[in-house]
PyMOL commands that place a pseudoatom at each C-alpha (Angstrom):
pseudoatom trace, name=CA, resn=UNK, resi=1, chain=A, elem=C, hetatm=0, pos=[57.091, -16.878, -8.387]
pseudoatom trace, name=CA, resn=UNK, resi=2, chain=A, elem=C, hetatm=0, pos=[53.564, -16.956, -9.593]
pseudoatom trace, name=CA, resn=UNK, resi=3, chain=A, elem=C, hetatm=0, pos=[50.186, -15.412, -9.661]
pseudoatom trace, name=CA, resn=UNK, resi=4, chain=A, elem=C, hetatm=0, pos=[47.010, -16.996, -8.682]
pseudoatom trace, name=CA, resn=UNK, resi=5, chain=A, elem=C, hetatm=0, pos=[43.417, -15.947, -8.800]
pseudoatom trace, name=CA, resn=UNK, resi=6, chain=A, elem=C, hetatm=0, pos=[42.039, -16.240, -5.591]
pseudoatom trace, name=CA, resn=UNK, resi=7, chain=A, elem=C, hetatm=0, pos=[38.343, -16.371, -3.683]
pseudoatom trace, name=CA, resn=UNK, resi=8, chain=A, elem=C, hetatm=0, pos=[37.928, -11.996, -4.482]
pseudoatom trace, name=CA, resn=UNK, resi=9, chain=A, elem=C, hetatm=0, pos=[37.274, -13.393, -8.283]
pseudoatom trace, name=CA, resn=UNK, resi=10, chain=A, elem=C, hetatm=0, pos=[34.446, -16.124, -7.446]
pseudoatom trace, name=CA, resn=UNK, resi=11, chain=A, elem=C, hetatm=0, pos=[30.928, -14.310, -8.328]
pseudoatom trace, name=CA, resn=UNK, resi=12, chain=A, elem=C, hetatm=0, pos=[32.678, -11.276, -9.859]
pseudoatom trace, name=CA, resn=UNK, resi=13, chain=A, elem=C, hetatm=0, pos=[34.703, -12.482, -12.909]
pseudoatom trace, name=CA, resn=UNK, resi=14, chain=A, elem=C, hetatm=0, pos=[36.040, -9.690, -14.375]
pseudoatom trace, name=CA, resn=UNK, resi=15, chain=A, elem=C, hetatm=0, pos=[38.239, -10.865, -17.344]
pseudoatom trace, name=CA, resn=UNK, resi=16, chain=A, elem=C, hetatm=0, pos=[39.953, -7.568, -18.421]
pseudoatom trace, name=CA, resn=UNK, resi=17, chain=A, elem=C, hetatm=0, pos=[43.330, -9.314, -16.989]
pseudoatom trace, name=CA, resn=UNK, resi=18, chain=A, elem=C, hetatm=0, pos=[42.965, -12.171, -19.991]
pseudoatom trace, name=CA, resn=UNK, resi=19, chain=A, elem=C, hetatm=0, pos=[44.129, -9.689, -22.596]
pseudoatom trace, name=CA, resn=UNK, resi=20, chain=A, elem=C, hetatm=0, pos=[47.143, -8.671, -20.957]
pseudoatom trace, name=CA, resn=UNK, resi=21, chain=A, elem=C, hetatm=0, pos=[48.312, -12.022, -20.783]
pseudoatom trace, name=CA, resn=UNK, resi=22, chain=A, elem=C, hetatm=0, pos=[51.419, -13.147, -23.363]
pseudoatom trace, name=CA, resn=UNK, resi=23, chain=A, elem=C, hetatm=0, pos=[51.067, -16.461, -22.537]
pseudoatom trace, name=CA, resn=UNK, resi=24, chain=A, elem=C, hetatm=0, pos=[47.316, -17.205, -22.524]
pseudoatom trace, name=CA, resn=UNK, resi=25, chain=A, elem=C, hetatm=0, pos=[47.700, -18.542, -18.568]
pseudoatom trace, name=CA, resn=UNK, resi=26, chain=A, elem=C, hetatm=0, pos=[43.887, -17.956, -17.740]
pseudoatom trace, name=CA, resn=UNK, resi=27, chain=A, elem=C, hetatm=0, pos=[41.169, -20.646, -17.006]
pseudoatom trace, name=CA, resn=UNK, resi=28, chain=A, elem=C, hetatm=0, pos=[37.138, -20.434, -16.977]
pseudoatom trace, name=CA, resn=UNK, resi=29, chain=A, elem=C, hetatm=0, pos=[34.898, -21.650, -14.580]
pseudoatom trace, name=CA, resn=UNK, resi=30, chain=A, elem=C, hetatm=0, pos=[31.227, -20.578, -14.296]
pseudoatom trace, name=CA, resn=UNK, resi=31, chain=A, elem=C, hetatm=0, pos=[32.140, -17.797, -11.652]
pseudoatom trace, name=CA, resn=UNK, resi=32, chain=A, elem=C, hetatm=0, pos=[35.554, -16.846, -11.604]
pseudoatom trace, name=CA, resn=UNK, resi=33, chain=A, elem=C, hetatm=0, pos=[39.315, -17.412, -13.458]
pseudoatom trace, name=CA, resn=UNK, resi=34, chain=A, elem=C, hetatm=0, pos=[42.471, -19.390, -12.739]
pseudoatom trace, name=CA, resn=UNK, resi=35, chain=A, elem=C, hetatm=0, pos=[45.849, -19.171, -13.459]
pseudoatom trace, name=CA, resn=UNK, resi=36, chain=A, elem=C, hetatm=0, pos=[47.829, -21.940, -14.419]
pseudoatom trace, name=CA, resn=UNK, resi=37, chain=A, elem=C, hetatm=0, pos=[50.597, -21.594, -12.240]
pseudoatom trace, name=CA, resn=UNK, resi=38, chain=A, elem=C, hetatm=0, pos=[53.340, -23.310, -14.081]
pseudoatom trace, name=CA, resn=UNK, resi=39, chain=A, elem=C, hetatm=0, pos=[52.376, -21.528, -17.346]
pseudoatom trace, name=CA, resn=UNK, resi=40, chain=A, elem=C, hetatm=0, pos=[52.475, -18.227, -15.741]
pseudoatom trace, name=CA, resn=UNK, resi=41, chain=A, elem=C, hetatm=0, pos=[55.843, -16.118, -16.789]
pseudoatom trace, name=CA, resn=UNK, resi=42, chain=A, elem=C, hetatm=0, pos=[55.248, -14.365, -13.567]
pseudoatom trace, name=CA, resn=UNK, resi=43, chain=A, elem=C, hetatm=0, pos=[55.445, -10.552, -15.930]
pseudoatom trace, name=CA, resn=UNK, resi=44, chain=A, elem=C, hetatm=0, pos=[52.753, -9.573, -13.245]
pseudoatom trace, name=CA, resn=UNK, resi=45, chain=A, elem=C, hetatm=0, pos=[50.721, -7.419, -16.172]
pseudoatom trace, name=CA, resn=UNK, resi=46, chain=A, elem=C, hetatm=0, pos=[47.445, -9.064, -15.222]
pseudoatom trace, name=CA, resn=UNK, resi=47, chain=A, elem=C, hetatm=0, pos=[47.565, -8.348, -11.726]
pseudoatom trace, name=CA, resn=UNK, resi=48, chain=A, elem=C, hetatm=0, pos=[46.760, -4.250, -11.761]
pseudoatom trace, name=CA, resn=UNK, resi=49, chain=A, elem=C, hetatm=0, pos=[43.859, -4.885, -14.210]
pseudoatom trace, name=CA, resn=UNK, resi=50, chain=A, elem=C, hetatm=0, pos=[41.653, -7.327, -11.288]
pseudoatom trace, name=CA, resn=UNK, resi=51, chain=A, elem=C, hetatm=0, pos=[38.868, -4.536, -11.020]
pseudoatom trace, name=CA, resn=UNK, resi=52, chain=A, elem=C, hetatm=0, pos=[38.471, -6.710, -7.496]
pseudoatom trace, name=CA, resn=UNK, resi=53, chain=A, elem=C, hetatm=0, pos=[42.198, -7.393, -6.384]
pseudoatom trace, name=CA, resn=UNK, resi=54, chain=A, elem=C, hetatm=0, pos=[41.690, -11.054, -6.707]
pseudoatom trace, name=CA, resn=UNK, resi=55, chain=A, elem=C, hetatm=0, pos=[45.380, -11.504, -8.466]
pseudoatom trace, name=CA, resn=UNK, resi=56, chain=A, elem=C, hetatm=0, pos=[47.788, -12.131, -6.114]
pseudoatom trace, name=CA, resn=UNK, resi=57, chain=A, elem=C, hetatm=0, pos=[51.661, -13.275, -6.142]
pseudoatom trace, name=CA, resn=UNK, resi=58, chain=A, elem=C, hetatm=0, pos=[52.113, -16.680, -4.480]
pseudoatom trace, name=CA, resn=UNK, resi=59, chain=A, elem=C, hetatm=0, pos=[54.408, -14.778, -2.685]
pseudoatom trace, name=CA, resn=UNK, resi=60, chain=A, elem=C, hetatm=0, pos=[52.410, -13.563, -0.325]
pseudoatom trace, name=CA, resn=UNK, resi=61, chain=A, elem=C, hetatm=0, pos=[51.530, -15.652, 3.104]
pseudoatom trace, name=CA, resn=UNK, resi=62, chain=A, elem=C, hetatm=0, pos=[48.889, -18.475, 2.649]
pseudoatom trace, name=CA, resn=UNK, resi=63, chain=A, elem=C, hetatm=0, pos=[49.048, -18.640, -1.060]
pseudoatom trace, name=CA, resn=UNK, resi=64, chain=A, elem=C, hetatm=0, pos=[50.189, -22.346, -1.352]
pseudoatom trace, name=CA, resn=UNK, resi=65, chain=A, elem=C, hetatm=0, pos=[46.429, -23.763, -1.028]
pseudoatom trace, name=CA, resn=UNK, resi=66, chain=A, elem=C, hetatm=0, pos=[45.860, -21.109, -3.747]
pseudoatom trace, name=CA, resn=UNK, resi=67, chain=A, elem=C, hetatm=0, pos=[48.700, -22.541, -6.460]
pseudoatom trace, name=CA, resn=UNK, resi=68, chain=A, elem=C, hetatm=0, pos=[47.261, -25.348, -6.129]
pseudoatom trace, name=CA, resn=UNK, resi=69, chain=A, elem=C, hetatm=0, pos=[43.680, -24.407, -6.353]
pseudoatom trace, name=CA, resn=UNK, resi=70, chain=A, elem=C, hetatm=0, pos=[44.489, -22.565, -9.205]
pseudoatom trace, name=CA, resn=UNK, resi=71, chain=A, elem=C, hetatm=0, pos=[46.485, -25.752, -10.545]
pseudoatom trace, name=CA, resn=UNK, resi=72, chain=A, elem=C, hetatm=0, pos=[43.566, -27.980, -9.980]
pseudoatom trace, name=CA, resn=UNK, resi=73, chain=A, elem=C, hetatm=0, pos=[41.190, -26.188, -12.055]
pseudoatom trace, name=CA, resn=UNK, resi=74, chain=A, elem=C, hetatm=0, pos=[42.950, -24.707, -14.894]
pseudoatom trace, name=CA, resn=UNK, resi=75, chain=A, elem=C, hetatm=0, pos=[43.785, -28.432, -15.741]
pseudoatom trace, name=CA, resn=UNK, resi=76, chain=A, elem=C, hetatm=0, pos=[40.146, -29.345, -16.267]
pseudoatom trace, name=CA, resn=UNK, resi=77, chain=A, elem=C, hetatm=0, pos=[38.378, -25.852, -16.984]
pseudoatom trace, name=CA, resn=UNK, resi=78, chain=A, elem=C, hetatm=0, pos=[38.849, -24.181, -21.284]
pseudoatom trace, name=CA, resn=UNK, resi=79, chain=A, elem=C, hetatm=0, pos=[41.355, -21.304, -21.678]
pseudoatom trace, name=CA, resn=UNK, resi=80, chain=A, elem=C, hetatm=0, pos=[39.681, -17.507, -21.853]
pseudoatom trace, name=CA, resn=UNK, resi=81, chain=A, elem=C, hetatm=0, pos=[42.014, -15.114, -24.007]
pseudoatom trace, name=CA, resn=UNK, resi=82, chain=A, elem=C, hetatm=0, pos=[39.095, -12.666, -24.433]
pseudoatom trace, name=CA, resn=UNK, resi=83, chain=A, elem=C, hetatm=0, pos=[37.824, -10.236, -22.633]
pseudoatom trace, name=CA, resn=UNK, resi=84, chain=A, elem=C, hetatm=0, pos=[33.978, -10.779, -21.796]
pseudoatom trace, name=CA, resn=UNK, resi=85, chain=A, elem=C, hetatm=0, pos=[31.329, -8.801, -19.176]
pseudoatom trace, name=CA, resn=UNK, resi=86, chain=A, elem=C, hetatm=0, pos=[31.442, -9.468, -15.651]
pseudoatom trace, name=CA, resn=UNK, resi=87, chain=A, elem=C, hetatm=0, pos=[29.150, -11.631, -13.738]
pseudoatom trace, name=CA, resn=UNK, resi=88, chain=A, elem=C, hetatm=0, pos=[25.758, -9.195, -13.245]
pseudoatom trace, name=CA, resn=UNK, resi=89, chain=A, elem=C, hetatm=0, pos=[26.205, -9.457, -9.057]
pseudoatom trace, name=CA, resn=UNK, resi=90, chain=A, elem=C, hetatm=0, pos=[29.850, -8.334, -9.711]
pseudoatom trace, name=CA, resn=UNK, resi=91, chain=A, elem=C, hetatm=0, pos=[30.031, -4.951, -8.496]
pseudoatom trace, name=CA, resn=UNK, resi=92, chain=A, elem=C, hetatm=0, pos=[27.415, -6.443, -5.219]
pseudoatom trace, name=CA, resn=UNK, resi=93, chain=A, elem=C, hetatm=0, pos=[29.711, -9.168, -4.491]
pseudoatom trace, name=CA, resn=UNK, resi=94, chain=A, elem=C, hetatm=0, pos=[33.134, -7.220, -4.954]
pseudoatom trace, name=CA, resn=UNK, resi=95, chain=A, elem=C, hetatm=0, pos=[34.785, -7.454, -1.818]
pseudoatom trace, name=CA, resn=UNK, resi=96, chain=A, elem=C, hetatm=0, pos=[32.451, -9.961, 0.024]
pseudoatom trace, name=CA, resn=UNK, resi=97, chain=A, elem=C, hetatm=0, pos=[33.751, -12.439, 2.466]
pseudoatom trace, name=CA, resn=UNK, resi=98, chain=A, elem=C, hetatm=0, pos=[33.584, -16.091, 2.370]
pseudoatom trace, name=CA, resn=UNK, resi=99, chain=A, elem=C, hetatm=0, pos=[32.759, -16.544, -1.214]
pseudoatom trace, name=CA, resn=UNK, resi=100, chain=A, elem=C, hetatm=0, pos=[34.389, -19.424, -1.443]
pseudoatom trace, name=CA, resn=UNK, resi=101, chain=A, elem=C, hetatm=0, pos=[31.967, -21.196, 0.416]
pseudoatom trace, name=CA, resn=UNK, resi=102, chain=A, elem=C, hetatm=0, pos=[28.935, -19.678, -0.346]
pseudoatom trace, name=CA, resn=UNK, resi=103, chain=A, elem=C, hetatm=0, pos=[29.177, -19.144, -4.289]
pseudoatom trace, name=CA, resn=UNK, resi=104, chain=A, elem=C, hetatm=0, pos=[32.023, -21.629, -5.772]
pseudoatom trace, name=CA, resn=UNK, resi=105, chain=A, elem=C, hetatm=0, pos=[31.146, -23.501, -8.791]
pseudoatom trace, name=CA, resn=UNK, resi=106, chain=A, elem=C, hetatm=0, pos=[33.440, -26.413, -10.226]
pseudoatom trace, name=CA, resn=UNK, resi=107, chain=A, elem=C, hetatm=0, pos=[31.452, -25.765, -13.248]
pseudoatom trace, name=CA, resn=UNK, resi=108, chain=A, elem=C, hetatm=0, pos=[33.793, -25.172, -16.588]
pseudoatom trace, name=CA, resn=UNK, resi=109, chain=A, elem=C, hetatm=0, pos=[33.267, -21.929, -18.257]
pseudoatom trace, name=CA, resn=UNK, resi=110, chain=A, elem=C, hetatm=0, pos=[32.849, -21.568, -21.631]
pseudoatom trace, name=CA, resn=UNK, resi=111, chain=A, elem=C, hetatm=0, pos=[36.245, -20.264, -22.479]
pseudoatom trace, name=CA, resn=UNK, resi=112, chain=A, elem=C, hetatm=0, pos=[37.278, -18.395, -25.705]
for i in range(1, 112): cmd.bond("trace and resi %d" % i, "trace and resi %d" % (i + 1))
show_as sticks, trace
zoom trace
């Protein structure tokens, strides 16, 4: 098992789940996190602090185009291992449909 970010963290990016992580799994993009899932140790500590429920097990139906999303872009996009503010639309776009397609940026983050 694994845990992946999914589309509840694009235009939110809340990054208190970074420092709970013992194995410094996260990823940066412009607007939103990854996981790396074959770093992850699976301890599930990051998942409770996701202010927007965007952590998820892999477990859970559907989450195979997620892995691998969350593969994709942690191998190209700079580790975060501190905590920084959300996006300023985060507590607007918490919860929003779709934002995938409407707000998804390949962009790398700055990371730190």
């Amino acid at each position: 098992m694994t845990y992946v970010v999914t589309d509840n963290c694009i235009a939110c990016k809340y990054t208190d789940c970074v420092e709970v992580c013992p194995v410094d799994c996260f990823y940066e993009g412009e607007n939103m996190l990854v996981i790396h899932p074959d770093e992850c140790i699976d301890c599930g500590v990051c998942e409770p602090e996701c202010p927007a429920d965007a952590i998820r097990p892999d477990t859970e139906p559907d989450m195979d185009e997620w892995v691998e999303f969350n593969r994709k872009y942690a191998e190209v996009w700079p580790c975060i291992i501190t905590r920084k503010d959300p996006l300023p639309e985060a507590e607007e776009r918490d919860g929003e449909e779709g934002k995938r397609a409407k707000y998804f940026s390949e962009t790398p983050g700055v990371g730190g």
